[in-house]
VMD Tcl script that draws the C-alpha trace (Angstrom):
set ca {
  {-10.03 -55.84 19.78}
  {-9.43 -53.62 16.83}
  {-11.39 -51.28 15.37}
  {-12.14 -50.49 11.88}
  {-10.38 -47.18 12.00}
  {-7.51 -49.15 13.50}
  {-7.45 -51.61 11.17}
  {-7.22 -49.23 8.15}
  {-4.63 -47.78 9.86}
  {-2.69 -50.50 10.19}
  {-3.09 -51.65 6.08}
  {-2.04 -48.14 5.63}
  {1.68 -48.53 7.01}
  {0.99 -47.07 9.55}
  {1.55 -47.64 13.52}
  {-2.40 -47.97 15.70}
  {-0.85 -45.05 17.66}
  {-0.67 -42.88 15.28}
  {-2.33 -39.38 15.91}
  {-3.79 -37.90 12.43}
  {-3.83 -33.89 12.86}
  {-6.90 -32.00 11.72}
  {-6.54 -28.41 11.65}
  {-9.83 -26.68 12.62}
  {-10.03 -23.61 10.44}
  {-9.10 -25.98 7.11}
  {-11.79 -28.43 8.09}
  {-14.33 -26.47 10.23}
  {-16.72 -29.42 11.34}
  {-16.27 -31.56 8.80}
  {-17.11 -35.45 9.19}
  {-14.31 -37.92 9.39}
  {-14.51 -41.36 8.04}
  {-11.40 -43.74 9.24}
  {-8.96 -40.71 10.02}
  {-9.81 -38.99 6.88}
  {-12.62 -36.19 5.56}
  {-15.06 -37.23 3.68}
  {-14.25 -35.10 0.51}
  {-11.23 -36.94 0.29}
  {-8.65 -33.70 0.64}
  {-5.24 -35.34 1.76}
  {-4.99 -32.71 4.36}
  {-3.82 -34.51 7.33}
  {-0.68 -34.74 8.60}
  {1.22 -37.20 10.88}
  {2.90 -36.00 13.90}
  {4.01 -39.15 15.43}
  {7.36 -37.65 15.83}
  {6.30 -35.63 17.68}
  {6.88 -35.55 21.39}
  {3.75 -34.53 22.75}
  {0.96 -36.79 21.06}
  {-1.34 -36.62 24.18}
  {-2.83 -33.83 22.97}
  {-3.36 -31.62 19.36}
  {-4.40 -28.20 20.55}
  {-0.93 -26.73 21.06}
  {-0.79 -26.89 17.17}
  {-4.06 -25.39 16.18}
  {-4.02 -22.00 14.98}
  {-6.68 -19.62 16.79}
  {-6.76 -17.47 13.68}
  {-6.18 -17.67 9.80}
  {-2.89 -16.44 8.83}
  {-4.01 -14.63 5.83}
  {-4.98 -11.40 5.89}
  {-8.27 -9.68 5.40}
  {-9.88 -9.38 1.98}
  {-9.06 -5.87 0.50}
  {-12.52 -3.66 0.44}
  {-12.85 -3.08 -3.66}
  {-14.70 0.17 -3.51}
  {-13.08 3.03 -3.13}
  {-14.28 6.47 -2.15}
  {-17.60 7.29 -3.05}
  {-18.25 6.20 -6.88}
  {-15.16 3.94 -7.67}
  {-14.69 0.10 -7.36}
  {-13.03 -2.97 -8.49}
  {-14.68 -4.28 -12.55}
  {-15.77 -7.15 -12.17}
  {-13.97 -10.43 -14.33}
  {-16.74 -12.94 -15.46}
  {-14.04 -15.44 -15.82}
  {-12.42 -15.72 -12.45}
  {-12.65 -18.56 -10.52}
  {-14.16 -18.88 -6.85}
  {-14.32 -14.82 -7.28}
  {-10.32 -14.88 -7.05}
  {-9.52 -11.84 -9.30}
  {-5.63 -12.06 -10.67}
  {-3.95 -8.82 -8.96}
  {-2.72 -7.80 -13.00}
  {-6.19 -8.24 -14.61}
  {-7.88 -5.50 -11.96}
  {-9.60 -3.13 -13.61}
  {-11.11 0.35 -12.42}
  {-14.38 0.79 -13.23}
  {-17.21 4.24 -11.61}
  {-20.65 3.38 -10.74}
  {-21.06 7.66 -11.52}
  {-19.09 10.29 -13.39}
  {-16.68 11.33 -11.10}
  {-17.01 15.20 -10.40}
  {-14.98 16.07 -7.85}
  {-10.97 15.37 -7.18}
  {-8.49 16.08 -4.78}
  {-4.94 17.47 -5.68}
  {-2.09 17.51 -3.92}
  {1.21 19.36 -4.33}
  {4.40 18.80 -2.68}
  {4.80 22.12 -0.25}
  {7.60 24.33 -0.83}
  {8.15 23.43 -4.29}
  {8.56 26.02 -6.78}
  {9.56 23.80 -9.46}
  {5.05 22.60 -8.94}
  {3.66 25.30 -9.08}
  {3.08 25.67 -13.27}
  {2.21 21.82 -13.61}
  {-0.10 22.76 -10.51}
  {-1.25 25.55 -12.20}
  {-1.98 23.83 -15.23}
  {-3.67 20.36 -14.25}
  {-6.26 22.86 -11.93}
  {-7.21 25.06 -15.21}
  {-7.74 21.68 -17.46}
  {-9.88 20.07 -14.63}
  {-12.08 23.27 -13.84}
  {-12.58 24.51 -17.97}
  {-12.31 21.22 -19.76}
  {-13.67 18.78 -17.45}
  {-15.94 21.00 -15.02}
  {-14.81 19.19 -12.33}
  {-14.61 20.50 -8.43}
  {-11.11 21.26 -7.53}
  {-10.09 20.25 -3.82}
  {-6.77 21.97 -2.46}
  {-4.97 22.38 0.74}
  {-5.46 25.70 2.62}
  {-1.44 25.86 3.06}
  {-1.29 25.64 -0.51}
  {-3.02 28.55 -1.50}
  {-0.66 29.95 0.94}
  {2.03 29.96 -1.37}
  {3.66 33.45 -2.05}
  {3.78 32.24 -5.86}
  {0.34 31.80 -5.95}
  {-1.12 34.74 -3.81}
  {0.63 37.07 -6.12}
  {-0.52 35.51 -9.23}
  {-2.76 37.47 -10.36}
  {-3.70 35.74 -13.77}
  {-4.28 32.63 -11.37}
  {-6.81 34.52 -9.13}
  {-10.29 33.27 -11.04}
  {-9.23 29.79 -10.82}
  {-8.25 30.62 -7.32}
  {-11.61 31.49 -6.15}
  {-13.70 27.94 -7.10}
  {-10.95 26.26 -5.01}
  {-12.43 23.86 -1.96}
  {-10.24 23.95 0.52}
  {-9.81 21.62 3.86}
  {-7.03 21.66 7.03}
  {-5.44 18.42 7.63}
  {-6.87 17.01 10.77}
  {-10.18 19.45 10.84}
  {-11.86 18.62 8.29}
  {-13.34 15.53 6.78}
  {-13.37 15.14 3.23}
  {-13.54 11.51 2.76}
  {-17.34 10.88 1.36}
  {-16.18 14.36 -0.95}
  {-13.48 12.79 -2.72}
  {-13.38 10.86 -5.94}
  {-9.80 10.56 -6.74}
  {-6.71 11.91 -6.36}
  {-4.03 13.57 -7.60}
  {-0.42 13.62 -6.65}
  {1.88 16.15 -8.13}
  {5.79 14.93 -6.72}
  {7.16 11.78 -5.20}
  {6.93 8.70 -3.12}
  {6.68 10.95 -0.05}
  {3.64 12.88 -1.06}
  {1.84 9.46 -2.27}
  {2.36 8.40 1.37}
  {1.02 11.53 2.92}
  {-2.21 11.25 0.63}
  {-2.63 7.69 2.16}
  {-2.58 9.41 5.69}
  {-5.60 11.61 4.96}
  {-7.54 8.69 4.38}
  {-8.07 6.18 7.18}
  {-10.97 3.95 5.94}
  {-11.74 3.74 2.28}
  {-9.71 5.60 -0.45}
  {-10.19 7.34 -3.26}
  {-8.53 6.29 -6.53}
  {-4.78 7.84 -6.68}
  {-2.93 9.33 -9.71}
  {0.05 10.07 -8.92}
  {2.79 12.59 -11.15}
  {6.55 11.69 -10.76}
  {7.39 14.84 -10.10}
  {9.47 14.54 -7.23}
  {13.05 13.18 -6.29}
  {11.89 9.25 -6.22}
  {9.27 7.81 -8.24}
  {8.55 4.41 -7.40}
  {5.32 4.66 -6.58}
  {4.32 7.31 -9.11}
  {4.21 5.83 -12.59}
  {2.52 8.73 -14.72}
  {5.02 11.55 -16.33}
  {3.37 15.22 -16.68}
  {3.89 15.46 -20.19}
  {0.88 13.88 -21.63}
  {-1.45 14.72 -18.73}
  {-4.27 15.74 -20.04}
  {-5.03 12.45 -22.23}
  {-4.20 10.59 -18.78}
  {-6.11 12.32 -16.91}
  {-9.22 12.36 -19.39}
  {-8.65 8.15 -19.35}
  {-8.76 7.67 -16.22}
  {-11.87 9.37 -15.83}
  {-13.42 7.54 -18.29}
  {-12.38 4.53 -16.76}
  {-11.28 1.42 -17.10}
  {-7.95 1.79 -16.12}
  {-5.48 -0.66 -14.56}
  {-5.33 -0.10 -11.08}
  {-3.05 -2.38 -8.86}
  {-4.12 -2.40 -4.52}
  {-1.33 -1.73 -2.44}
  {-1.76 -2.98 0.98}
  {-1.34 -0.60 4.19}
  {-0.48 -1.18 7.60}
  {-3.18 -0.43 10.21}
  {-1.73 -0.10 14.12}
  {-2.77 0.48 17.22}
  {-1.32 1.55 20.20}
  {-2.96 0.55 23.43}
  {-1.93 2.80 26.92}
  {-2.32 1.51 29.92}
  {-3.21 3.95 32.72}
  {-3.50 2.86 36.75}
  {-3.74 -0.67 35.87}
  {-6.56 -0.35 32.83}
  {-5.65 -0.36 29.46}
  {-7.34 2.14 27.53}
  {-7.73 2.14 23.65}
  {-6.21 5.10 21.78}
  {-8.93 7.15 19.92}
  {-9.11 6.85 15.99}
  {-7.18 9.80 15.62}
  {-4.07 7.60 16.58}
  {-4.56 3.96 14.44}
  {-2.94 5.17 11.36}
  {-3.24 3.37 8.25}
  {-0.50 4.37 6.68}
  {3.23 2.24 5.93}
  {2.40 1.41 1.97}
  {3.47 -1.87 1.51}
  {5.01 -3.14 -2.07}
  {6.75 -6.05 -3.61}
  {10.26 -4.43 -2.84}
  {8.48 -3.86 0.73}
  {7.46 -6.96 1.60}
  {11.18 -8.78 0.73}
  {12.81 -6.36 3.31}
  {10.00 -7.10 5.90}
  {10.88 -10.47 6.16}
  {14.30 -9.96 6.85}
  {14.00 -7.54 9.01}
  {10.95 -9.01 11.15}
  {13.49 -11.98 12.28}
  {15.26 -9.48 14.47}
  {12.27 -8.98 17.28}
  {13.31 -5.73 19.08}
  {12.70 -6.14 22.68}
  {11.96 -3.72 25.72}
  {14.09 -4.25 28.85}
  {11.58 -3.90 31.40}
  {13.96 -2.38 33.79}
  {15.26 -0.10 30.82}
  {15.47 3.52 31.76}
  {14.40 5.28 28.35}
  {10.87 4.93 26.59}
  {10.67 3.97 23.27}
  {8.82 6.13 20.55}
  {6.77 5.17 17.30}
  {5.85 7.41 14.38}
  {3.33 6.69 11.28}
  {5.41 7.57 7.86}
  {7.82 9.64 9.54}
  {4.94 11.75 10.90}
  {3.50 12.23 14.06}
  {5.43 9.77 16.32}
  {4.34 8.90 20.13}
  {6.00 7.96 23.10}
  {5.74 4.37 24.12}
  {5.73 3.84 27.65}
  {5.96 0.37 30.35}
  {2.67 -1.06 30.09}
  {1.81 0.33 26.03}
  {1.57 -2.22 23.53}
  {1.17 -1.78 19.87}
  {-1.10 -3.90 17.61}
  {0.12 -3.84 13.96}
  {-2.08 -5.58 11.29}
  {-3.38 -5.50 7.63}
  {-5.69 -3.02 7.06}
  {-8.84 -3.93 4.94}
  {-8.53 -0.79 3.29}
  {-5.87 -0.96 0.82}
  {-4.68 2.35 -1.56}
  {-6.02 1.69 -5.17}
  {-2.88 3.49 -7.29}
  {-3.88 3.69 -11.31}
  {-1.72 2.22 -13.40}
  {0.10 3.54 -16.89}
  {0.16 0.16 -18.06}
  {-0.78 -2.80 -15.98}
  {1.29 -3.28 -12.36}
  {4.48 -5.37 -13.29}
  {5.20 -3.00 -16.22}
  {4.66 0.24 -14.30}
  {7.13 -1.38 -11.01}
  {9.81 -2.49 -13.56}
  {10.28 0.89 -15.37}
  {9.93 2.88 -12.04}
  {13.06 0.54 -11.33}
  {14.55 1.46 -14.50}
  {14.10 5.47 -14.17}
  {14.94 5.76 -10.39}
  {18.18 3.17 -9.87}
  {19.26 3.30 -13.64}
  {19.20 -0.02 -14.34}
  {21.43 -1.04 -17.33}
  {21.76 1.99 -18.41}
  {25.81 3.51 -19.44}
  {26.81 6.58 -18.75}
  {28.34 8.08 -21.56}
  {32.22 8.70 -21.27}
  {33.77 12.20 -22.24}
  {35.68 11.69 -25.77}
  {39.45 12.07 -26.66}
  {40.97 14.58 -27.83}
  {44.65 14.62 -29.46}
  {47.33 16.64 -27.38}
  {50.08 18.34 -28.89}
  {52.91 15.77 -28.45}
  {50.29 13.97 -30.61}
  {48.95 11.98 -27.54}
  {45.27 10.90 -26.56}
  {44.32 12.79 -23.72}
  {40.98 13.31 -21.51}
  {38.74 16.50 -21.75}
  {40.07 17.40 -18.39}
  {37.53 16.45 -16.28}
  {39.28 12.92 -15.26}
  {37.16 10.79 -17.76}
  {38.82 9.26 -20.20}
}
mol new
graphics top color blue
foreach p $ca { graphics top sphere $p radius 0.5 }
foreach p [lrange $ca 0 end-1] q [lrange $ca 1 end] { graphics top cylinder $p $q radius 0.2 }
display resetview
């Protein structure tokens, strides 16, 4: 005798045997009337097909395959404005907005070491942030360091209201309110390393040898720098990496301490279209292999990887909040433009008329 969900089944099209798949973390515990929800979402599937109909648990996913939600505040005093007119509080990426629940008062700066070519933008964004914006200055102790700077002696009162910190001693995090980068790509990256939970707003100067990550240009700063603290700037949240590597000693695995899950690995459009071609390639560990394998964070601080060690590498929940010049596609397209040249001629050495009367190059080999 059939039953009713059999019978709908079969006016359907469809065979009595057919298995209807209900994924668990779409549905939760949803009530099913004749092999569909109740809210009427077409969300199940047929697997008929499908060798192995005796059971649907092989297919379930134990987790969601999206990552976590990004945190939207940011150091101590900055955060995400909120848009009245999103829907189901999904916030378009382009339309974020920075917004401070207080005057920002204190900022970080960092320089790109052993740089002389720094040190007068250096000198000159710390003198505007002290005397026109009375704002609390925090350096580097290796950059005060700096033979250029410890003989400068017109630099010396501006010297002295320096904070200073030592990477790995101190903790500055609940002391910063944004940031400032003076150079490339490579010192954005190492500001993301000083921060492994929440992080402070980041400016960053293209000042260095690639910019794709640091939108602003030095000549203008001080209008820059006085919108941003103002706020409402366009800010756009780049997503890090957050691993973990796991040791195993005499047949326990131990967690590493905190000091070893980096956040770090920034992770951007460009980014994420070379990690998928590159994650189809799983490297794999002979277990009978002599050598150990090693892992670093950035470039930085890499560790040895022994039989037994596993490494957990996931999303972190903390992303970097980078300030904008214009909005995020704009700022990414001209970075393009500026560091790869994009459509842009070089210009061609002119002619000049030989004596036999003859067009000839300048002598270089360009004609």
């Amino acid at each position: 005798m059939e039953t009713e969900q059999e019978k709908a089944t079969r006016r359907k099209g469809l065979s009595a045997d057919t298995t209807l798949y209900r994924c668990t973390a779409c549905h939760g515990d949803e009530d099913w009337v004749l092999g569909a929800p109740i809210r009427g979402r077409a969300k199940a599937r047929s697997l008929s097909a499908s060798p192995a109909l005796a059971s649907t648990k092989e297919f379930r996913r134990t987790r969601s395959l999206h990552g976590p939600c990004p945190v939207t505040t940011f150091g101590p005093k900055a955060c995400v404005l909120q848009n009245p007119q999103t829907i189901m509080h999904i916030q378009d990426p382009a339309s974020q907005r920075l917004t401070w629940n207080k005057s920002p008062k204190s900022v970080l700066v960092i320089k790109k070491i052993q740089d002389t070519s720094l040190l007068q933008p250096f000198k000159e964004l710390c003198v505007y942030l002290m005397q026109e914006n009375n704002m609390i200055v925090y350096v580097e102790k290796k950059v005060l360091e700096d033979p250029a700077i410890v003989g400068d002696d017109s630099f010396g009162p501006v010297k002295k209201k320096f904070c200073t910190f030592r990477e790995d001693y101190d903790d500055i995090s609940n002391q910063i309110d944004f940031i400032i980068c003076l150079g490339g790509d490579g010192t954005l990256l190492y500001a993301s390393s000083l921060f492994q939970g929440s992080v402070p707003p980041v400016m960053a100067f293209h000042l260095g040898s690639l910019g794709f990550l640091t939108p602003f240009s030095f000549e203008n700063f001080q209008a820059q720098v006085t919108q941003v603290i103002q706020g409402n700037a366009a800010i756009v949240l780049r997503s890090r990496l957050k691993v973990k590597v796991v040791k195993e000693l005499r047949g326990k695995k131990l967690a590493v301490p905190n000091g070893t899950s980096k956040n770090g690995a920034l992770a951007t459009d460009l980014d994420s279209e070379v990690g998928k071609q590159v994650m189809q390639y799983q490297i794999m560990l002979s277990p009978e292999a002599r050598n150990t394998a090693w892992v670093s964070f950035d470039g930085r601080k890499r560790q040895e990887i022994r039989h037994g060690d596993s490494i957990s590498i996931t999303t972190s929940c903390y992303p970097l909040p980078s300030i904008c010049v214009r909005d995020p596609v704009s700022d990414w397209f001209e970075s393009l433009a500026q560091c790869l040249h994009w459509n842009v001629r070089k210009r061609q050495a002119h002619f000049t008329e030989g004596e036999d009367g003859e067009d000839v190059g300048d002598g270089d080999g360009q004609g």
